[in-house]
Structures are given as C-alpha cells and as structure tokens.
C-alpha positions, 0 to 999 in steps of 0.5 A, spaced: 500 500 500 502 506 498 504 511 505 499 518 504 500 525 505 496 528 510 497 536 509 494 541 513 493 549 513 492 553 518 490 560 517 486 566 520 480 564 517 480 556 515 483 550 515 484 547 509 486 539 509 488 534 503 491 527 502 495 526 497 497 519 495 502 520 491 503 525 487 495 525 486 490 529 490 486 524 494 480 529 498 480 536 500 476 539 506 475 546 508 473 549 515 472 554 519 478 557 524 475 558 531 480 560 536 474 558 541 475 551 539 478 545 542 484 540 540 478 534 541 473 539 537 479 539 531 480 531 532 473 530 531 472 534 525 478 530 522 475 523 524 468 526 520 474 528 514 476 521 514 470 517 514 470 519 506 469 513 502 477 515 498 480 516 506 476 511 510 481 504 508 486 505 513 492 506 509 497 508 511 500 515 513 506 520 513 506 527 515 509 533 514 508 540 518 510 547 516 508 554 519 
C-alpha cells in the first residue's frame, strides 16, 4: 500500500486539509478557524474528514508540518 500525505493549513480564517497519495490529490476539506475551539473539537472534525469513502481504508500515513 502506498504511505499518504496528510497536509494541513492553518490560517486566520480556515483550515484547509488534503491527502495526497502520491503525487495525486486524494480529498480536500475546508473549515472554519475558531480560536474558541478545542484540540478534541479539531480531532473530531478530522475523524468526520476521514470517514470519506477515498480516506476511510486505513492506509497508511506520513506527515509533514510547516508554519
């Protein structure tokens, strides 16, 4: 199975999240920044991104971060 890309974005309006396999462009999501919310609620909205039919098999992941 070919690892995936988690990549996040968090900017003062929204956060934007793709996968990627590959070079290709797995999923995309955008949602509203929220200084009130919490770590839990972030993981929660991120569980709901991945129950999406191209993310949910269990693949596996890498990741990177940058500010």
């Amino acid at each position: 199975m070919t690892p995936r890309l988690l990549a996040i974005k968090i900017g003062n309006s929204n956060v934007t999240v793709g996968v990627f396999e590959d070079a290709t462009l797995l999923a995309t999501w955008r949602a509203h920044s929220e200084t009130d919310k919490t770590a839990d609620e972030y993981a929660i909205l991120l569980d709901d991104f991945f129950a999406y039919p191209p993310v949910e098999d269990g693949g596996s992941w890498r990741g990177a971060s940058y500010h």
